[in-house]
N, C-alpha and C positions, 0 to 999 in steps of 0.2 A: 581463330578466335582467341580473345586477347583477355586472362581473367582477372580482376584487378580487387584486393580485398581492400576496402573503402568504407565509410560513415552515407550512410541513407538517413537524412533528416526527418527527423517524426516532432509530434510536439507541437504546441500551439502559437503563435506569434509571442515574442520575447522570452518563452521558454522552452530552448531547444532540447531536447534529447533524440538520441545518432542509435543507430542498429549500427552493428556492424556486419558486413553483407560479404558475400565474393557474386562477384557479379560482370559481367563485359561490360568492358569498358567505353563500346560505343551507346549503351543504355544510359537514361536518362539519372539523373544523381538519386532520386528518389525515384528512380521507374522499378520496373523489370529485376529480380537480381534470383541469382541459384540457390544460394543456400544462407542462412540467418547464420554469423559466427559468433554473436554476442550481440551485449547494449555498449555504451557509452554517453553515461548524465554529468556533462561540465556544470550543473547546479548544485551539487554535492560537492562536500570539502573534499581538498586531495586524498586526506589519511580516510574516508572513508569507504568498506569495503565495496557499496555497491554502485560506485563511480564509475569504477569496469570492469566488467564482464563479459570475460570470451571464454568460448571451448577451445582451448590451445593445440589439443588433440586435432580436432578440423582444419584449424591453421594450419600447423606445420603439414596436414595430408595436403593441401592447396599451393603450401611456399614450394612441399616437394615434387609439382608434376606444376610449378614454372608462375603459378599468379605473381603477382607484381605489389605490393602495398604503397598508399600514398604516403606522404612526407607526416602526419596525424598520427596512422596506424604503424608508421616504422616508429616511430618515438615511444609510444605504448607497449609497443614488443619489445623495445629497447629499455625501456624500465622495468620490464616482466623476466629481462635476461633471456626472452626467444631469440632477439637478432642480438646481434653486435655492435657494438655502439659504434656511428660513424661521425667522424672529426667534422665540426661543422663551422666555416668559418667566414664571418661578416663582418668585411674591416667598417661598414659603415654607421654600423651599431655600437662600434669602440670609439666615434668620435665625440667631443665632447659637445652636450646641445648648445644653444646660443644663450641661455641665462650661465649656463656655467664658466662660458668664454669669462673672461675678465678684459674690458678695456686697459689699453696700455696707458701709462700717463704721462709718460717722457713726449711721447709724439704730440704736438697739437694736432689738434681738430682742422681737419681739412677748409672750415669757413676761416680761419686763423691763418694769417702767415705768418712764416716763419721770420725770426728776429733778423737773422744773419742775410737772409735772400731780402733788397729792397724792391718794393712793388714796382711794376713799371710806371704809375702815376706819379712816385718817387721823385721829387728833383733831384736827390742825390745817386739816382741812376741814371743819370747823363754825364755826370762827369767821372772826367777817365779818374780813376788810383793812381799815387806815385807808383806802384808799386809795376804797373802795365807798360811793356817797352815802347808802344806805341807813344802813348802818353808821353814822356822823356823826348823823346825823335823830335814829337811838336812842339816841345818848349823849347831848343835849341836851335 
């Protein structure tokens, strides 16, 4: 049996507030759980004290005979200084979104052609350049 310390959802449609539980991990997210570690209300400002609330004492009895914490409750412990902060890294989050791209201006616009390339409906893309040896061969 697999004990996992997790957020159990309480709280009525668009206002969440989380217990915090140790509970197995094949029980349902709000079902079943052992023992209550605390609250946790994301409707209260950060800086205020009763946003979270755990028995840290309980924790640590849980972290020390092997539970497991979600990716939530490690964050929480990691700003309470219980766990150790681990390196987290998401190169896809450093990319910059699509209003902050800047179009280029040098390039035209792909409905545009370019000045130097003549189109194939071009008459002046049929005939050869001085400059192509072919060209030369046939004039002599």
């Amino acid at each position: 049996m697999s004990i996992k310390i997790r957020l159990a959802r309480a709280g009525s449609k668009k206002r969440p507030f989380y217990r915090v539980v140790a509970a197995d991990s094949r029980m349902p997210r709000d079902g079943r759980f052992i023992e209550k570690l605390g609250t946790y209300n994301p409707l209260l400002n950060k800086d205020d004290s009763n946003r979270v609330k755990l028995d840290l004492e309980r924790i640590k009895v849980w972290l020390s005979k092997g539970a497991q914490t979600t990716d939530r409750i490690s964050r929480l412990l990691e700003n309470l200084e219980v766990l150790p902060k681990k390196i987290r890294n998401n190169p896809i989050k450093a990319k910059p979104k699509k209003e902050a791209e800047e179009p280029k201006a040098e390039e035209p616009t792909p409905e545009e052609p370019k000045a130097e390339e003549p189109t194939p409906e071009d008459p002046k893309a049929e005939k050869p350049t001085p400059e192509d040896p072919k060209a030369e061969e046939s004039k002599q």
